[in-house]
N, C-alpha and C positions, 0 to 999 in steps of 0.2 A: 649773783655771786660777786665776791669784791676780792682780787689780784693782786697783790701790791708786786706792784710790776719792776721798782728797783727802791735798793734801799742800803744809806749809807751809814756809818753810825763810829762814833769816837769814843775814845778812850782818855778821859781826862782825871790824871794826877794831884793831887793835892797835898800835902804842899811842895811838893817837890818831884820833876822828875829826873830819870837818872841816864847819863849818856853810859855805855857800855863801852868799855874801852880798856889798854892796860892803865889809863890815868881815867879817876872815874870824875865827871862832873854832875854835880845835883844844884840844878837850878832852884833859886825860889820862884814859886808861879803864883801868879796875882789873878783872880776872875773877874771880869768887869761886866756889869749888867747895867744896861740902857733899852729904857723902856720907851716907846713912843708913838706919834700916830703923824703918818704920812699921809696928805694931803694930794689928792689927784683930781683925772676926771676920766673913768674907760668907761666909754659908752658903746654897747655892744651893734655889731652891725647887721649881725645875721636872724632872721626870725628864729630859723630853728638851728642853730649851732653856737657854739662858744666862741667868743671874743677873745685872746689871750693877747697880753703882755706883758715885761718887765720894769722892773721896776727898779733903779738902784742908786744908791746913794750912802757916804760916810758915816760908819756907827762908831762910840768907842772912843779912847782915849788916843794921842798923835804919839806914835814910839820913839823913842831915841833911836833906834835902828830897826830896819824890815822885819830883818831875822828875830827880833824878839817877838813877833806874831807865834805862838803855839798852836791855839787851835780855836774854832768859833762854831757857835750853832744858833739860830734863830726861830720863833716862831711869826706867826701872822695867821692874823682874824678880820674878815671885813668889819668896818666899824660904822659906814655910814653908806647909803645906798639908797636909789628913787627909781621909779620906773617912768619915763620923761610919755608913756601912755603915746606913741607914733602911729600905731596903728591897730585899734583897739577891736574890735569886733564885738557884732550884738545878734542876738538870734532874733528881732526885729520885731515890730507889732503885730499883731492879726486880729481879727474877727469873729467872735465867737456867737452864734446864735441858740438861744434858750429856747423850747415851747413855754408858752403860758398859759392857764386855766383859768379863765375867772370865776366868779359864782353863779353863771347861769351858764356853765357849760360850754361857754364857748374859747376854742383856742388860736392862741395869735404867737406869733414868733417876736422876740426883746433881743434885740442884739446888743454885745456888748465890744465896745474895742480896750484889748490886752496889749498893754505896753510890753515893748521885749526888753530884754534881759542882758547888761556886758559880760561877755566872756573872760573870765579873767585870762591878762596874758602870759607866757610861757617867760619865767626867769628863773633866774639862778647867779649864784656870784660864790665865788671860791677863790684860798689862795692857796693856790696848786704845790707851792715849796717855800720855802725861805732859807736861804745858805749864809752866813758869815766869811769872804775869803780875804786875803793878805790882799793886799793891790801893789805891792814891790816898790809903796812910799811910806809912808809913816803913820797912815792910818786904814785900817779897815772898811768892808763894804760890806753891806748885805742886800741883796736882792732876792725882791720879791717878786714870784712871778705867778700872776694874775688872770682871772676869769670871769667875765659877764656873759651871760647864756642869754640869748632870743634880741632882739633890737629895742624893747624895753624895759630893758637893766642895765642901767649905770654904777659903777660904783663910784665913792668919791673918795673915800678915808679905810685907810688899814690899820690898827694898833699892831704893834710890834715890839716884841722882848730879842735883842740880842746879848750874848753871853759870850763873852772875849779873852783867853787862856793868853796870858803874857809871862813872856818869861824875862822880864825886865828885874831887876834886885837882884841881891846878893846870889855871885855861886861859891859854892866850899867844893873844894880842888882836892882829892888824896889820894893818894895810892893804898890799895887796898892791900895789907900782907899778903907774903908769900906762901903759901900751904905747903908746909910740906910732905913728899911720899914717904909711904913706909912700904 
């Protein structure tokens, strides 16, 4: 059975959204999408558990101001991965003996030796989230955070889509008429 154990999710306007207020403001909102692939190295420690972590760095256009950050969401896929084989295991040779018959009846034993066999080993690799957030300078972050399962999986490379809600450009300013009661 699969959980989804938390989950967050936005709400993004296009082209414009609206501050509520007795003076209304409607921003123009710009989407910026940067697509790419991050370059690493997590090489897992544990035979049998997950390796995690982060990952982060500038996505995105440099704002004229913080505050023009609206809102960001990202994904991530591993893109490149090797298993560095540390400690492989093999169910190992043995010895196998045949009877034999020949044609006057008599029988004798043919042994044979059976080479063993690698066990393939225990990986796995995920990327467990990817967020877009403001950093309170002028450009955005995203962070990816990261997982190599068993001590022979590595990952090295993530591709990543981020998607950047700016509310940089024009706002129109108006006061909304007054309704009146009857």
């Amino acid at each position: 059975m699969v959980t989804l154990i938390s989950k967050s999710s936005s709400l993004l306007q296009f082209p414009g959204g609206i501050t509520p207020g007795p003076i209304v403001i409607q921003k123009a909102l710009t989407i910026y999408i940067e697509t790419g692939v991050a370059v690493f190295n997590l090489e897992g420690t544990n035979p049998h558990d997950w390796t995690r972590d982060t990952l982060t760095f500038p996505v995105g256009p440099k704002f004229v101001a913080p505050s023009t950050f609206v809102s960001g969401m990202a994904v991530g896929n591993p893109a490149s991965f090797y298993t560095p084989l540390k400690n492989v295991e093999s169910t190992g040779s043995s010895e196998e003996s045949f009877p034999v018959t020949d044609g006057n009846g008599n029988t004798s034993e043919i042994s044979f030796e059976i080479p063993g066999s690698y066990i393939p080993p225990q990986i796995g690799y995920a990327v467990d989230s990817a967020t877009v957030q403001p950093t309170g300078v002028s450009q955005a972050q995203i962070t990816l955070a990261l997982a190599v399962f068993g001590n022979n999986a590595a990952m090295q490379r993530c591709s990543y889509t981020a998607y950047i809600v700016s509310g940089e450009g024009g706002e129109v300013i108006f006061n909304p008429p007054a309704v009146a009661k009857q």
